[in-house]
C-alpha positions in Angstrom: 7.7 296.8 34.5 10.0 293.7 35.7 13.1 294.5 37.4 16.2 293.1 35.7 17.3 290.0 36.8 20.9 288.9 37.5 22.4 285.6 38.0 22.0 286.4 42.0 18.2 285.8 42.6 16.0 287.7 45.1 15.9 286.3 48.4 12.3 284.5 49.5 10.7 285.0 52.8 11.7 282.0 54.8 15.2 283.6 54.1 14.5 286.4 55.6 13.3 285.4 58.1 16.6 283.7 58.8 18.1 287.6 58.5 15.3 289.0 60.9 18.2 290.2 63.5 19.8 291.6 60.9 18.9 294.5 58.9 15.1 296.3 59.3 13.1 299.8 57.6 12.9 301.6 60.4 11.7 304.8 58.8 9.5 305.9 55.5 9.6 309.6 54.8 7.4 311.1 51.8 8.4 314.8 50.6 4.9 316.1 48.7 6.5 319.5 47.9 10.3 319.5 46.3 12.8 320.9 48.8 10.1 321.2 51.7 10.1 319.1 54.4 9.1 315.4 54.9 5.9 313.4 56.4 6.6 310.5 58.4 4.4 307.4 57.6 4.3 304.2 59.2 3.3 302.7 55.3 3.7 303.6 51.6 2.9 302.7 48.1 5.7 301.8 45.9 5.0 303.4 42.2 6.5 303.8 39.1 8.3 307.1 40.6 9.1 306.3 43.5 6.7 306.3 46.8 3.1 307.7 46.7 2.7 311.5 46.7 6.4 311.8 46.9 7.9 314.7 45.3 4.8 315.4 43.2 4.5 318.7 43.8 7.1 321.5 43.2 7.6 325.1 43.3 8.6 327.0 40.7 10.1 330.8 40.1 8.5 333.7 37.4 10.5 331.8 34.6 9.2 328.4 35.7 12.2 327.2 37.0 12.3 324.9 39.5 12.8 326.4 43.0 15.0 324.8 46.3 16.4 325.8 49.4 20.1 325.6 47.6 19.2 329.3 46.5 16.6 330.1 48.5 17.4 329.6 52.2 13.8 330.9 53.3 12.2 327.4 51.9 13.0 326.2 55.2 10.6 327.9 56.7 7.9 326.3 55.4 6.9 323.6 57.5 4.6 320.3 55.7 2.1 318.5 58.3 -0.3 315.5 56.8 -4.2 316.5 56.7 -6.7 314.8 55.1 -6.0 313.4 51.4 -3.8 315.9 51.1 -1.2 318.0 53.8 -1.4 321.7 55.3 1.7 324.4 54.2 2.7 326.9 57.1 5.6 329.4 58.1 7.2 328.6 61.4 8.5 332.4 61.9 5.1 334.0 60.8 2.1 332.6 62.7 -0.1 335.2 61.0 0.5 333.4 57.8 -2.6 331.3 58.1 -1.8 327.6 57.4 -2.8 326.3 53.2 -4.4 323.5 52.2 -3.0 321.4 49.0 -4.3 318.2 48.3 -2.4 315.2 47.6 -3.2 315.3 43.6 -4.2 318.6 41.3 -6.9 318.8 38.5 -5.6 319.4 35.2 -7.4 322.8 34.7 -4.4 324.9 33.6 -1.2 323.8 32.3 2.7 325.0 31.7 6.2 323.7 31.4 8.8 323.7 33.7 12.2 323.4 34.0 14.1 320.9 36.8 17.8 320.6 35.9 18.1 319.8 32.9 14.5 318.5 32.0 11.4 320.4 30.7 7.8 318.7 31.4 4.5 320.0 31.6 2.8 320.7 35.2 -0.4 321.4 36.0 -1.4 324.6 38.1 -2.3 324.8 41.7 -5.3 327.3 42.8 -4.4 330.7 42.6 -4.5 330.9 46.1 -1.4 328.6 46.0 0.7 330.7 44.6 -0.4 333.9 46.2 0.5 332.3 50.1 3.7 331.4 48.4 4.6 334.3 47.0 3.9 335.9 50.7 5.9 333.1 52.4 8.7 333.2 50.5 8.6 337.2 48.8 9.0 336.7 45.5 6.7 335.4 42.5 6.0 331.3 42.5 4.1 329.3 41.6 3.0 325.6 42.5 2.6 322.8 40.4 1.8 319.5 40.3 3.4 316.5 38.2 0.8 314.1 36.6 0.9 310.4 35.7 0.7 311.1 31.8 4.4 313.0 32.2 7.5 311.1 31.5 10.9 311.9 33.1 13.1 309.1 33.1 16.4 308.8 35.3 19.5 309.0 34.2 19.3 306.6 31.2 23.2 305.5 31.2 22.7 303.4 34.4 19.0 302.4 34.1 18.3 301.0 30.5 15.2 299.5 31.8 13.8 303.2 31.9 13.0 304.1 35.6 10.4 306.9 36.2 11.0 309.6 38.6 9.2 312.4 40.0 10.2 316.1 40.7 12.9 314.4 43.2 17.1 315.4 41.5 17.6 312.0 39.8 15.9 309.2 41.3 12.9 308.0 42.9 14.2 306.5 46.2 17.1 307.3 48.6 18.1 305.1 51.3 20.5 305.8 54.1 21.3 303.3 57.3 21.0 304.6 60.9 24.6 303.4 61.5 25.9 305.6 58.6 24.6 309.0 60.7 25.7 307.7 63.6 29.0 307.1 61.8 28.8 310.6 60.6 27.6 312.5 64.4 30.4 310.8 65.8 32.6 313.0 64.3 30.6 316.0 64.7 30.7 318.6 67.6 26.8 318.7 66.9 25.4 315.5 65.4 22.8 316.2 62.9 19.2 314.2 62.7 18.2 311.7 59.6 16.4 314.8 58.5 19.3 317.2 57.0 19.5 314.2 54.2 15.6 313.6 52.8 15.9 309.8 52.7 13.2 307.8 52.0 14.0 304.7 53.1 15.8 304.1 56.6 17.2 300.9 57.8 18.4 299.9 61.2 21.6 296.9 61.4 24.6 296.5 59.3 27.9 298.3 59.1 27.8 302.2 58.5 28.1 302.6 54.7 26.7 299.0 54.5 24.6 300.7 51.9 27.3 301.6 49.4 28.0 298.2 48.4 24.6 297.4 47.6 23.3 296.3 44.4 19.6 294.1 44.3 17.8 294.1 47.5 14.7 293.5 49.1 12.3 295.3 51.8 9.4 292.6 53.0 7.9 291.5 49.5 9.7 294.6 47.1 12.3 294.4 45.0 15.3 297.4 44.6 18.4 297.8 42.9 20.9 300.8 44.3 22.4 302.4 41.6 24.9 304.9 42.9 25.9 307.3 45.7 24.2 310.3 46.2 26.4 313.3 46.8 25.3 315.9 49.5 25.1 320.0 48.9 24.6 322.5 50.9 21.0 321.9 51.6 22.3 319.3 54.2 23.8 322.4 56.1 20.2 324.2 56.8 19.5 323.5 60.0 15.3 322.3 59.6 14.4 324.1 62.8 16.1 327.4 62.4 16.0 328.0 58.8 19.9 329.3 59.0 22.9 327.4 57.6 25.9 326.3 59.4 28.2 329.0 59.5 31.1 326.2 59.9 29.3 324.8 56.9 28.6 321.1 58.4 27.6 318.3 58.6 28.9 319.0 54.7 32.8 320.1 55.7 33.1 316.6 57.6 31.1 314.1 55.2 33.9 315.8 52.2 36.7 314.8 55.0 36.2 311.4 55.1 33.2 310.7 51.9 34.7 312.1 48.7 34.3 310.9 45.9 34.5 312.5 42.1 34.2 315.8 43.8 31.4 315.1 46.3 30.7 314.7 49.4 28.6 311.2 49.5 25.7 310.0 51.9 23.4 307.8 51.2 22.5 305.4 48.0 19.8 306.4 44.9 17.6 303.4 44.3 15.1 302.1 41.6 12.6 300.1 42.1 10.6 298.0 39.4 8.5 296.6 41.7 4.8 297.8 43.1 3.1 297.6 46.6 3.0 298.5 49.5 6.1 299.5 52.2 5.7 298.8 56.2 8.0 300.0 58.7 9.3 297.0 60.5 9.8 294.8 57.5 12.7 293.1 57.0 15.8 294.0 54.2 18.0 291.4 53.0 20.5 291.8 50.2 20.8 289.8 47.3 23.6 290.8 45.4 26.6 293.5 45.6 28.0 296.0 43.0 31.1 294.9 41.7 34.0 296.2 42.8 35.8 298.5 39.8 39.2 297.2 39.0 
């Protein structure tokens, strides 16, 4: 699928190499399981949903409903490291718990649907063994599941007529956030926060903080994206990765709703499409091609 083209065309590569001081991904972040944590890559593949493996797997309650650390704090826990073709689940506060294996893709053996937000799609079933460490883990019944390529879920159709795929992820396929917007943000914490608390995808050194925001069609190295609109920030961004427990002070969330607000939320970071395919590096350059429009 061909990304939409506006009157402001993409830059090419000898101009940005003229913008190489300027803006660069510093940091690509894939999140296998919804709501877990994040592997660290050094490259990624962009696909119709977003980055490979992201987001493809997801856990889900007794009524099939999609599960996250909003309501279930003890998600935290549950620690994601890369093995081979696939990653390793394990419990930071119970060592005992022995460490599970989940590949990167499922087989289509057994089948259900499942419910995230407001969207119903079929998912195929984990092993059995799946679900019983998670039920362990996290004590109460869940399952896993896995989102194949034959399911549609589209984003949110008012802002993306061209029909943008995304996988278990809230909304959209990408999120991108620029180092100077946390460091914006920690220097009016007591505690600054790390890049983790916010699940972003793509990272970019250079630039103003909140550069991002005004964003509309950019580029990283060879890939075209567009950023569609703000993302605003729960109270997942209060659970503190290391420690499983929530700010009692409720930040970094109190100060980003000082400052970031906007239609009622608290905003950090942009969700971005992406009609292009190939393959990400850290260290390649991002140059902007257009800006959104200001509203009058």
């Amino acid at each position: 699928m061909k990304p939409a083209h506006t009157s402001t065309q993409l830059m090419t590569n000898t101009e940005q190499q003229k913008t190489k001081d300027d803006m660069v991904l510093t940091d690509l972040y894939i999140y296998p399981v919804k709501s877990l944590g994040g592997i660290r890559v050094t490259e990624a593949v962009v696909e119709p949903r977003g980055l490979r493996h992201d987001r493809r797997w997801l856990i889900v309650d007794a009524q099939n409903r999609f599960m996250t650390q909003r309501q279930t704090t003890a998600m935290a826990n549950l620690k994601v490291t890369p093995a081979y073709n696939g990653f390793l689940l394990s419990h930071q506060q119970r060592p005992e718990l022995l460490p599970l294996y989940v590949p990167f893709e499922a087989t289509p053996e057994k089948t259900l649907f499942v419910t995230v937000w407001d969207d119903m799609v079929f998912a195929w079933r984990a092993r059995p063994e799946c679900d019983e460490w998670l039920t362990e883990a996290l004590g109460q019944p869940c399952k896993l599941v896995y989102m194949s390529d034959m399911v549609r879920r589209d984003t949110e159709p008012a802002l993306n007529p061209e029909g943008q795929l995304v996988s278990f992820a809230d909304a959209y396929p990408f999120l991108l956030i620029g180092q100077a917007s946390l460091a914006d943000l920690n220097g009016r914490l007591a505690e600054p926060v790390g890049m983790e608390r916010f699940r972003p995808n793509l990272v970019f050194s250079g630039g103003e903080a909140f550069a991002e925001d005004n964003w509309d069609r950019f580029q990283i190295g060879e890939l075209a994206f567009r950023a569609v609109r703000g993302c605003g920030r729960c109270v997942l961004t209060t659970i503190n990765p290391a420690t499983a427990r929530k700010s009692p002070l409720g930040e970094p969330l109190r100060t980003l709703a000082a400052y970031r607000t906007e239609d009622g939320s608290a905003m950090f970071g942009q969700n971005v499409t992406s009609g292009s395919r190939g393959r990400l590096r850290v260290g390649e350059l991002v140059a902007v091609a257009s800006h959104k429009t200001p509203v009058a």
